[in-house]
C-alpha positions as CSV (number, residue, x, y, z in Angstrom):
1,X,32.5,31.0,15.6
2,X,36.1,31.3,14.2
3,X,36.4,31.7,10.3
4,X,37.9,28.3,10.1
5,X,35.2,26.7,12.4
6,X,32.7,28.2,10.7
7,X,34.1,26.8,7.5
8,X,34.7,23.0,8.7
9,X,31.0,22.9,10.1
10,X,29.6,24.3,6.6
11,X,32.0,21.6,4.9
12,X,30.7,19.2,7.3
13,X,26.8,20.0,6.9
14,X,27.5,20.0,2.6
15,X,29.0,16.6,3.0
16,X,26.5,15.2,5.6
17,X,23.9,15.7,3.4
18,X,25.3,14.3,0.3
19,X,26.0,11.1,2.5
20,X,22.7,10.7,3.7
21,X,21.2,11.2,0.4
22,X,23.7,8.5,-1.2
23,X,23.9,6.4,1.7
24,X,21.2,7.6,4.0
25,X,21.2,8.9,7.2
26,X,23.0,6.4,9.0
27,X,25.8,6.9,6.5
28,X,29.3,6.7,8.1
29,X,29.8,9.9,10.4
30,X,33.9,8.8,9.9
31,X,33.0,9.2,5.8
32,X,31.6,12.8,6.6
33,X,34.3,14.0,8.5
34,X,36.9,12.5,5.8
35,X,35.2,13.6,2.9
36,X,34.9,17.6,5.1
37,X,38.8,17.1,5.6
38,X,38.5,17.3,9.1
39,X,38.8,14.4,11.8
40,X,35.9,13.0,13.5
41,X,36.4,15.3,17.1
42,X,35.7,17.9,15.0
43,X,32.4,16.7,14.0
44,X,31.4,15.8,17.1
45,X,32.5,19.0,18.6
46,X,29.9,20.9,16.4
47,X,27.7,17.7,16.0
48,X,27.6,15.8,19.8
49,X,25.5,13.3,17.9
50,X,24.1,11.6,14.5
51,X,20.9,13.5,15.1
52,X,21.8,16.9,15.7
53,X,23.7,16.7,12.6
54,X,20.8,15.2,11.0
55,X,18.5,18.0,12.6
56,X,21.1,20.5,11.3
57,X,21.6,19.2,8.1
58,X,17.7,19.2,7.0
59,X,16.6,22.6,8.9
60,X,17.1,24.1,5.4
61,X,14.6,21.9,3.9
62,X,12.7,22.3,7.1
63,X,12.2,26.0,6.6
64,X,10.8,25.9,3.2
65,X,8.1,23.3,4.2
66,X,7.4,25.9,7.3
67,X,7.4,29.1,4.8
68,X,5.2,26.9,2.0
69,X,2.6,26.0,5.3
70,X,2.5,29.7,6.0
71,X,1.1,30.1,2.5
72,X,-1.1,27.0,2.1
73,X,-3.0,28.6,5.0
74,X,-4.2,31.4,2.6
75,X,-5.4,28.8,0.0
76,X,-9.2,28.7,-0.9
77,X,-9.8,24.9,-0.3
78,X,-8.3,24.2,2.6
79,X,-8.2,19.9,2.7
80,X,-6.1,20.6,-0.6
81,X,-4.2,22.8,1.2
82,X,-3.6,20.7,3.8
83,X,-3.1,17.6,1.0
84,X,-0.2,20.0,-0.7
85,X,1.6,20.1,2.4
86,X,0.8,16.4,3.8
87,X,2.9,15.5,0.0
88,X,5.4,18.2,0.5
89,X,6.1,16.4,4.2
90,X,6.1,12.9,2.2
91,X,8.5,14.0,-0.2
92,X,11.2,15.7,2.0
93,X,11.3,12.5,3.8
94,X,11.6,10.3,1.5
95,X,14.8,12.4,0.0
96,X,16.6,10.7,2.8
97,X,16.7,6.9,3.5
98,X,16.1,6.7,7.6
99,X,14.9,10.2,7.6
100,X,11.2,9.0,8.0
101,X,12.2,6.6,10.6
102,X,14.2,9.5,12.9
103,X,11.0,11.8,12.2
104,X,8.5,9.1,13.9
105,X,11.0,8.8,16.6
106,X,11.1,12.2,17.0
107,X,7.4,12.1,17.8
108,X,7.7,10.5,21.2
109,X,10.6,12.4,22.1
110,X,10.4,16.1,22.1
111,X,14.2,16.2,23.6
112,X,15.8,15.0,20.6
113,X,17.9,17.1,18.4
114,X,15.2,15.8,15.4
115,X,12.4,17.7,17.6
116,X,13.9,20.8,16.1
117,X,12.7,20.1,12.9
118,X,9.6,17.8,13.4
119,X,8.0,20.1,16.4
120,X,7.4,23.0,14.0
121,X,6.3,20.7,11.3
122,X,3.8,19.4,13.5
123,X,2.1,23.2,15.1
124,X,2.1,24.0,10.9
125,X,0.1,20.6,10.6
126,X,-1.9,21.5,13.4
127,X,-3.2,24.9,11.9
128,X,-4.0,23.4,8.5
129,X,-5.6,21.2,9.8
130,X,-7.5,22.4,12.0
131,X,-8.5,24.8,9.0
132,X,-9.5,21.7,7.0
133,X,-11.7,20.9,9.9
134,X,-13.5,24.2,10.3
135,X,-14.2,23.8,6.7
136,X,-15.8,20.5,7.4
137,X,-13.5,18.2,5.5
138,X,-11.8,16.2,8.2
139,X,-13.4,14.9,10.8
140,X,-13.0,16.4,14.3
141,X,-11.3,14.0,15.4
142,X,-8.3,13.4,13.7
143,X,-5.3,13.9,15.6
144,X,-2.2,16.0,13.9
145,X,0.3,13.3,16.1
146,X,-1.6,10.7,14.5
147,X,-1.6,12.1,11.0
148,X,2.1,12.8,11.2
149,X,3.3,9.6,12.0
150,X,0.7,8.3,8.6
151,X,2.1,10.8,6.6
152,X,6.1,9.5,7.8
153,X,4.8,6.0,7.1
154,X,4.0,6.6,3.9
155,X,7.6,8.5,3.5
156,X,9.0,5.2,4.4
157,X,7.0,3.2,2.2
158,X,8.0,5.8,-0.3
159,X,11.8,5.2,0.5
160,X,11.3,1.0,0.1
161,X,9.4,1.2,-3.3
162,X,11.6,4.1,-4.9
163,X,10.2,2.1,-8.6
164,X,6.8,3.1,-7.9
165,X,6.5,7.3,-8.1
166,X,3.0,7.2,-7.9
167,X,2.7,5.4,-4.3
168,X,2.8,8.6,-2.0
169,X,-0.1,9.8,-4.0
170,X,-2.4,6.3,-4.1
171,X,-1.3,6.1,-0.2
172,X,-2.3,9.8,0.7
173,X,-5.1,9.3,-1.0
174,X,-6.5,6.0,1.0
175,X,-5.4,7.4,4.5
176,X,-7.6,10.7,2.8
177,X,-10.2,8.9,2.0
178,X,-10.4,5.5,3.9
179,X,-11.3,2.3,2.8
180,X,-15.5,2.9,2.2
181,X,-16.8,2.1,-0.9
182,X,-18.4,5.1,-2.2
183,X,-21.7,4.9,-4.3
């Protein structure tokens, strides 16, 4: 890439994300490109779509959740391992209004420029999971498709009830736990 090229699509990917964390990710791609001082072929030259600037903008954040996963798996207790992660999931997508909502999508369609960032969040799901199974504290049969599409529900009632900080918690702790009374 040029040196100015280079520079518009870093100016483009600063002001993307402080759109969608003011506005949220369907913030105005016309505002991004304004604010980047470029025009809006330019965005979509680097950026064909709203999603593959989304994907690009959050593979930062992406990679930290991927490199803290790496460690979780060398944690003693793994279900607390895999809790730590489940609320580091929750609160990267609830950063971003709509980012919850374009991760569940991105569940059902692995050709989406969002399928960058939620496929490898998914195979590090997978293996601490499946860690917290062999320990015997998950059932077997728990799905990681199913608990990631929980964990992004909860991200989304995170993002409707931003007054309440403690709901991820209460909510991670029910899907956890289930509804049973316990003695």
């Amino acid at each position: 890439m040029r040196a100015d090229a280079r520079r518009n699509y870093e100016r483009l990917l600063t002001e993307a994300r402080t759109a969608f964390t003011e506005h949220g990710t369907d913030a105005s791609l016309e505002d991004v490109a304004r604010r980047a001082g470029v025009g809006i072929g330019t965005l979509y030259r680097h950026f064909p779509n709203r999603t593959a600037l989304m994907s690009a903008v959050f593979q930062g954040e992406v990679d930290g959740i991927l490199a803290r996963s790496r460690e979780l798996l060398a944690a003693p207790e793994p279900c607390r391992a895999l809790v730590a992660w489940l609320r580091a999931i929750v609160a990267h997508a609830s950063t971003y209004r709509g980012l919850s909502r374009a991760l569940m999508a991105a569940q059902t369609d692995e050709g989406s420029a969002m399928s960058r960032c939620s496929l490898p969040l998914r195979d590090a799901g997978r293996a601490l999971l499946a860690r917290a199974q062999l320990a015997g504290a998950i059932s077997p049969d728990v799905d990681i498709v199913d608990l990631m599409q929980l964990t992004n529900a909860i991200a989304l009632a995170v993002e409707q009830s931003p007054d309440d900080p403690e709901l991820a918690d209460r909510l991670l702790t029910l899907t956890l736990t289930g509804l049973k009374a316990r003695p």
